[in-house]
C-alpha positions, 0 to 999 in steps of 0.5 A, a space after each residue: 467178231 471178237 480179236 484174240 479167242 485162241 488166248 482162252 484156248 486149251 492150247 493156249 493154256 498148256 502153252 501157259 503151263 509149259 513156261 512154269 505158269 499155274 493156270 486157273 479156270 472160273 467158267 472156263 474162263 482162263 486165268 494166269 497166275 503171273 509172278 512178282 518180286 518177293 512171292 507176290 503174283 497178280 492174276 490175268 485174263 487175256 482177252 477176257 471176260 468178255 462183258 460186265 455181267 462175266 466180270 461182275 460174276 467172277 469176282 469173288 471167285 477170283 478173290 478168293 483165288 488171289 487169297 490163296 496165290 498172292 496175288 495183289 490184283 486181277 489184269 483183264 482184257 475185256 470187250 466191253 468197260 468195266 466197272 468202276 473198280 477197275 484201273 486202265 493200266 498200260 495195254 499188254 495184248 493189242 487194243 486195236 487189230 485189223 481183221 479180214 472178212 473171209 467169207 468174201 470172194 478172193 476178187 473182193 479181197 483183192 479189190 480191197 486192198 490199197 493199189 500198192 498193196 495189190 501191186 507189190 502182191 502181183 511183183 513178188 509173184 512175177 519175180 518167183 518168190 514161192 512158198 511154202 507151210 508146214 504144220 511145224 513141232 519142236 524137231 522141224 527143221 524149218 522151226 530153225 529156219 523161221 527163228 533166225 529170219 527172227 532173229 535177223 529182224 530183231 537185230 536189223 530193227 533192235 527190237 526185243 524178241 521171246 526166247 528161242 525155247 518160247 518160239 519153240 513151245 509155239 510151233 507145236 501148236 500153230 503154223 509157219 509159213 515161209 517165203 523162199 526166192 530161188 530156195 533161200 528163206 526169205 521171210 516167216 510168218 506163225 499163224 495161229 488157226 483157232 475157232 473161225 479165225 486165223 491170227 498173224 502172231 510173228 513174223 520176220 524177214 531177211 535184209 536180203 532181196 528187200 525188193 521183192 516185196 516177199 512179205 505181201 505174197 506171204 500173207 496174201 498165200 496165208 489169208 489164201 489158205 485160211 479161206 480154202 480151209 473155211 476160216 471166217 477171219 484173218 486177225 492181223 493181231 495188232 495196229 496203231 490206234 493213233 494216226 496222228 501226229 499234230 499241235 495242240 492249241 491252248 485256246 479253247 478254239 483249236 482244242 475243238 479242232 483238235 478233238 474233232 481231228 483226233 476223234 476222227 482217228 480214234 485217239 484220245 480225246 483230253 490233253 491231259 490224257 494225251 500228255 501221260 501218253 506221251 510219257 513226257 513234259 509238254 514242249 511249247 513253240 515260243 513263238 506261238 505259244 501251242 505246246 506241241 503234242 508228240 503223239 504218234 502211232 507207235 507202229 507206223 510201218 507196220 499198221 501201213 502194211 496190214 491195213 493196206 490189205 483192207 479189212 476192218 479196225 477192232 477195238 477193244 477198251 483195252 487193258 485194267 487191273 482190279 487192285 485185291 490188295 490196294 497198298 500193295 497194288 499202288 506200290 506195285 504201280 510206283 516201282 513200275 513207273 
């Protein structure tokens, strides 16, 4: 199946529009005009097109959409690599998600799971965690509810969060569900429903009652409510590729070790590729001379949690830009480094 339909979405696009974004469409294949300093855009199309012969097709079209906007590159999200105009860049949508297949019976998900998963699902519902959905618009009181358990997670784990008017703009077309334990909020999760499938966007909880294990009862009521509603999927929209932390050898001996390691978990497999992930100068151990590559899954706590309800790894090619007007472009890149 493919991850991340609803961003091709009617809905998605008004969504789009809403936040002051001209939207194009070229085959009904989304399209987002994305501003830049200095009346300069580039063009995006999340989680699209989805094959060479789409983007083969599409490129004229969308230079001469660029002409008109500005726009000093086209930003796509394909499903299969592109051509070799294309530049991999640094991924905005997920490249990797764990999906559910919902079509199996709920004794077959839950067999699935990891044994703790299964476990703290059953003690979240011994202990009286309920909960509760609503199809949520921008007046419902329960839109305030899910922005503060946001709120609380943003804060507690300092991470940065959309604006409260983004969220709000959301809620209008998706789903939020609540877990409560004895009427007190407790954790939130939106949820997109689109086509087959059903996709976890956002989520957060409060520090309060950490022991109840509220977020597993919440989504396994999700996932749930998605099969009774006859949705195929539950897209947990995003996990971490990269497994493994580990030491690189300089000797050609372990650089085969450590590519099969690495293959095994699906990271990258050239050093050089791993040390501009990394984002930094090797390190070497003076001893031993192995420069130690710090790579390492940029969610782990997260990636446990949702692969923990089983499932099966996505993955896409992730993120490239097809450079319009290439001076531009790689000045573009040298002030984003």
């Amino acid at each position: 199946m493919t991850s991340g339909k609803f961003l091709q979405s009617k809905e998605w696009e008004e969504f789009q529009k809403s936040l002051g974004r001209k939207t194009f469409r070229v085959n009904d294949s989304l399209i987002i005009k994305m501003p830049l300093k200095f009346g300069f855009s580039y063009l995006y199309s999340p989680k699209g097109p989805t094959d060479k012969l789409q983007i083969t097709n599409y490129e004229l079209r969308i230079n001469n959409i660029a002409k008109k906007e500005r726009a000093i590159f086209w930003r796509i999200e394909p499903s299969t690599q592109p051509n070799k105009n294309f530049v991999k860049t640094r991924d905005i949508q997920p490249r990797c998600t764990q999906i559910l297949d919902l079509t199996q019976s709920e004794d077959k998900l839950l067999a699935e799971m990891k044994q703790k998963t299964r476990y703290n699902v059953r003690l979240a519902e011994r202990r009286g965690v309920r909960i509760r959905n609503k199809e949520l618009g921008i007046k419902n009181q329960n839109f305030e509810v899910f922005y503060t358990l946001l709120q609380q997670t943003s804060e507690r784990q300092k991470i940065n969060i959309h604006s409260k008017n983004y969220y709000k703009k959301l809620a209008g077309f998706n789903k939020i569900f609540i877990a409560y334990y004895n009427d007190k909020p407790i954790a939130g999760a939106m949820i997109n429903f689109y086509g087959d499938t059903a996709t976890y966007l956002h989520g957060g909880s409060s520090q309060e009652h950490k022991n109840l294990m509220a977020p597993y009862l919440l989504h396994w009521k999700i996932i749930k409510y998605a099969k009774e509603k006859d949705y195929k999927y539950y897209d947990w929209w995003g996990v971490d590729e990269t497994r493994v932390a580990t030491e690189e050898s300089l000797s050609s001996r372990d650089d085969k070790i450590l590519s099969e390691n690495y293959e095994k978990q699906g990271a990258y497999m050239d050093k050089y590729k791993r040390r501009a992930l990394n984002n930094s100068q090797p390190k070497f151990d003076n001893r031993s001379r192995k420069r130690i590559s710090q790579e390492g899954p940029r969610w782990p706590g997260i990636t446990k949690f949702k692969t923990g309800f089983g499932g099966k790894q996505v993955c896409t090619p992730g993120t490239f830009d097809l450079p319009i007007n290439k001076l531009m472009y790689w000045l573009y890149k040298l002030v984003r480094k």
